[in-house]
N, C-alpha and C positions, 0 to 999 in steps of 0.2 A: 310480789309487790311488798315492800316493805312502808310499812306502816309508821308515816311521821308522826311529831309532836302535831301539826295543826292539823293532821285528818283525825288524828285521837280525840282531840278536842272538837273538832267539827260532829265529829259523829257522838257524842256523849251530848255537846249540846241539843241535838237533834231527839234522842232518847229521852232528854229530859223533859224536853217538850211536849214528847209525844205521852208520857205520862202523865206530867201536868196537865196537860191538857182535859186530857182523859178525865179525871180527878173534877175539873170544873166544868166537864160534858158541852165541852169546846169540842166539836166534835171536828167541826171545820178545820178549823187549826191543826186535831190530830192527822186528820185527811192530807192535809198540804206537806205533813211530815214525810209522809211516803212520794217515794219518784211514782208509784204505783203501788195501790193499796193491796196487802194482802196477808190476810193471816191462816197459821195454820196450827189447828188444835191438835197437837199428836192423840192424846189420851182418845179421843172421841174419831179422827181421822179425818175431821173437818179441813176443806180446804175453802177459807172466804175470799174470793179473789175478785175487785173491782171495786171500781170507788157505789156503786151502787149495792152491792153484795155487803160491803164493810158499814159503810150508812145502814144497812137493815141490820144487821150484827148490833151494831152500836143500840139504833132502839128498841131492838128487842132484849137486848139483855138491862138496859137501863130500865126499863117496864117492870121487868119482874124484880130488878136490883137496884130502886132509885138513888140509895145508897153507895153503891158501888164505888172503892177508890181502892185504889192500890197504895201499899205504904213500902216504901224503898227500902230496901237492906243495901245491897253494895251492886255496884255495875264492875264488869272486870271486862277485860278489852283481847280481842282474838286478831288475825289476822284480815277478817271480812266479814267481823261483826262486832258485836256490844250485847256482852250477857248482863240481864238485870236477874237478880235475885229479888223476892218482894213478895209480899204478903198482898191477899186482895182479901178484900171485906167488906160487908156486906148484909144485907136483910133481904131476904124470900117477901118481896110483898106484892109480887104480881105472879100472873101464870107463865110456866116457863117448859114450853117443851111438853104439853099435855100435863103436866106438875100441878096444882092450886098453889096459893098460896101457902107457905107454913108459916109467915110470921115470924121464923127462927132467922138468926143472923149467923153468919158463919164468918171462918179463917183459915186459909187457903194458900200454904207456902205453894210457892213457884217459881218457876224460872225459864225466864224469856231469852230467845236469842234472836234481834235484833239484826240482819241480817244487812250487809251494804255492799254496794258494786261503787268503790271510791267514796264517792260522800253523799250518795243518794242509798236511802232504805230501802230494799225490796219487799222485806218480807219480816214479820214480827212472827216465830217460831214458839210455839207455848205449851209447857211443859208442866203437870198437873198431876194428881192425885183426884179423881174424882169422885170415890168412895169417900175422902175426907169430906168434900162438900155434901154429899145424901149423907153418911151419919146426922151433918149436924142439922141438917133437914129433919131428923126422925124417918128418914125414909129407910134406909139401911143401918146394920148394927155392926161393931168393931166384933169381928169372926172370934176374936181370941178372947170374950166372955161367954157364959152361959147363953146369955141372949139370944146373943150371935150366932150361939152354935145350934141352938132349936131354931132359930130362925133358917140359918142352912138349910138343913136337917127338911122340915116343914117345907121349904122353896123349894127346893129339890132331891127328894126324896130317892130316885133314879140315880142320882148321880153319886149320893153318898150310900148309898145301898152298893153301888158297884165298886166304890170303892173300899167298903168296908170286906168285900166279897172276894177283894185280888188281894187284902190286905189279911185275911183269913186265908186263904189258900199259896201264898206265898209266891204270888205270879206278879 
């Protein structure tokens, strides 16, 4: 299928929406975006699938992220989607995932692929670094200081013990 000027346009509108939306925790509105609701977290292997499943997504990440808004970099256009590039941000101020609170606000590049079967959305595809968000949590440390490296080191002690042990022995 070749991809015209007004399904271009139809499905960018559609994305934008579904952002904005988001951004003003319309949730409704983002919901009605999808022909059917469904997102899927690569980084974590989440799959939220239903409009009842994506409603609980929705308040459970806005609890711990009241905060939460995405800030747009650029959208670029495929043949059976709409990739958003975007920054999401943020403050830790509720429990998330057995987490406390930390009070720290994070930033979070990513990129979304926006999925459509003609001009209906399937599926919102989300693409993440999730180590960037625990760094800025204090939960985890950037590997490639000191910190990071005693921290390894300390967490698993097994792991880099063996590795130190095939990297000694030349195996």
């Amino acid at each position: 299928m070749t991809v015209t000027e007004a399904l271009r346009e139809s499905r960018e509108r559609i994305v934008r929406e579904h952002m904005e939306s988001e951004n003003r925790h319309d949730f409704e509105t983002t919901l009605a975006t999808f022909a059917h609701p469904r997102y899927e977290l690569v980084p974590t292997g989440e799959v939220i699938d239903g409009e009842a499943e994506v409603a609980r997504y929705y308040a459970e990440t806005r609890a711990a992220f009241p905060d939460q808004r995405n800030e747009l970099i650029a959208l670029h256009h495929a043949e059976d989607a709409v990739i958003a590039e975007f920054d999401l941000v943020g403050t830790h101020r509720g429990p998330y995932r057995g987490l406390p609170p930390t009070g720290r606000a994070f930033r979070c590049r990513m990129a979304a692929v926006f999925v459509f079967e003609d001009d209906r959305l399937t599926c919102e595809r989300v693409y993440f670094d999730a180590s960037t968000m625990l760094r800025q949590f204090g939960i985890a440390h950037d590997p490639l200081t000191l910190r990071g490296r005693v921290a390894t080191v300390v967490n698993h002690p097994v792991t880099v013990g063996r590795a130190l042990l095939r990297q000694a022995t030349g195996r």
